[in-house]
C-alpha positions in Angstrom: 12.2 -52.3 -35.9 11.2 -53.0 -32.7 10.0 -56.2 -31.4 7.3 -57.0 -29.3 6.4 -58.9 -26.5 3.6 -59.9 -23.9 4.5 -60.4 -20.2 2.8 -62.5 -17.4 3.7 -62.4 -14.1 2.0 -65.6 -12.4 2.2 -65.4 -8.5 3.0 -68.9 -7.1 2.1 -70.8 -3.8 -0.5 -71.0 -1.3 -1.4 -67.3 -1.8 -2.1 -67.6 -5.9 -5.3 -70.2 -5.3 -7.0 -66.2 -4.8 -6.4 -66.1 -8.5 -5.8 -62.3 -8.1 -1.8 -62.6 -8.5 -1.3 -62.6 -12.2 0.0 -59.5 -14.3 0.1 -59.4 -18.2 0.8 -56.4 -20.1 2.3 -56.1 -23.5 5.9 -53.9 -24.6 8.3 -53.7 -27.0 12.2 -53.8 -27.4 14.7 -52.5 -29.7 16.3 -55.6 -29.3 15.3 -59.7 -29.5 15.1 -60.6 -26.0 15.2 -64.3 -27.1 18.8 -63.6 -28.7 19.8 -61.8 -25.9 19.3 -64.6 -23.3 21.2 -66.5 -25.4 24.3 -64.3 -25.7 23.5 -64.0 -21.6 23.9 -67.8 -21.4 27.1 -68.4 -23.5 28.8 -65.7 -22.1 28.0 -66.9 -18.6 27.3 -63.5 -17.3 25.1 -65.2 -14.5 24.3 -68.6 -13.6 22.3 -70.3 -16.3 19.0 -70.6 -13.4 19.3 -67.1 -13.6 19.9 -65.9 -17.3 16.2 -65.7 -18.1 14.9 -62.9 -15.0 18.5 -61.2 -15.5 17.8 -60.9 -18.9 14.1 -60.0 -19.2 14.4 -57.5 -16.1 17.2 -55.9 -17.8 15.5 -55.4 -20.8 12.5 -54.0 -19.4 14.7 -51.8 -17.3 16.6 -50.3 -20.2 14.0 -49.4 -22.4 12.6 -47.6 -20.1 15.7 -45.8 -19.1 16.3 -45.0 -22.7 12.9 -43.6 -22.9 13.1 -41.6 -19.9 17.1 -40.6 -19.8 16.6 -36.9 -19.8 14.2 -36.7 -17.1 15.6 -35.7 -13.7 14.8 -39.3 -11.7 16.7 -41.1 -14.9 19.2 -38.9 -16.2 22.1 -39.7 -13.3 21.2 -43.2 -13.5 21.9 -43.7 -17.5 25.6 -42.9 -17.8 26.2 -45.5 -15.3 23.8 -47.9 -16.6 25.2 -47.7 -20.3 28.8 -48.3 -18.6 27.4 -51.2 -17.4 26.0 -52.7 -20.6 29.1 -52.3 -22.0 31.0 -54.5 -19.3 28.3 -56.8 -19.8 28.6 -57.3 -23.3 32.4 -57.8 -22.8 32.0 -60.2 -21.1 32.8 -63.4 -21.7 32.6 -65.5 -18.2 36.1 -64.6 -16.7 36.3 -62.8 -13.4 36.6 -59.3 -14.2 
């Protein structure tokens, strides 16, 4: 069952009092992204200011890689990428 989500993107600083620099759409994942930052964060896979873009980036990558893994532009990519999902959920904070 997949589980959905809404995005915004808020731009910050001197250049976001235009109000045109905010982005919202709406997607789903296979996956709770909410339990995945948390696995993220105990397994120290980056530092804890970082967990939250690593996590959601990653998320939004890979579901559209999985969607798109037989088309030419994706299809080299996903062997590598699923090799790296696989390190990542091994890990456990060591140096590898």
């Amino acid at each position: 069952m997949p589980h959905s989500y809404r995005v915004t993107v808020q731009e910050l600083g001197p250049s976001a009092l235009s109000g045109a620099g905010v982005l919202t759409f709406d997607t789903t994942n296979h996956d709770n992204v909410l339990q995945v930052l948390t696995r993220v964060r105990e397994r120290h896979a980056v530092p804890d200011e970082e967990a939250a873009e690593f996590t959601i980036g990653l998320k939004l990558f890979a579901e559209v890689i999985m969607r798109h893994r037989r088309e030419p532009l994706f299809a080299e990519l996903f062997p590598h990428f699923n090799v790296f999902m696989k390190k990542l959920k091994k890990h456990n904070g060591a140096q590898d």
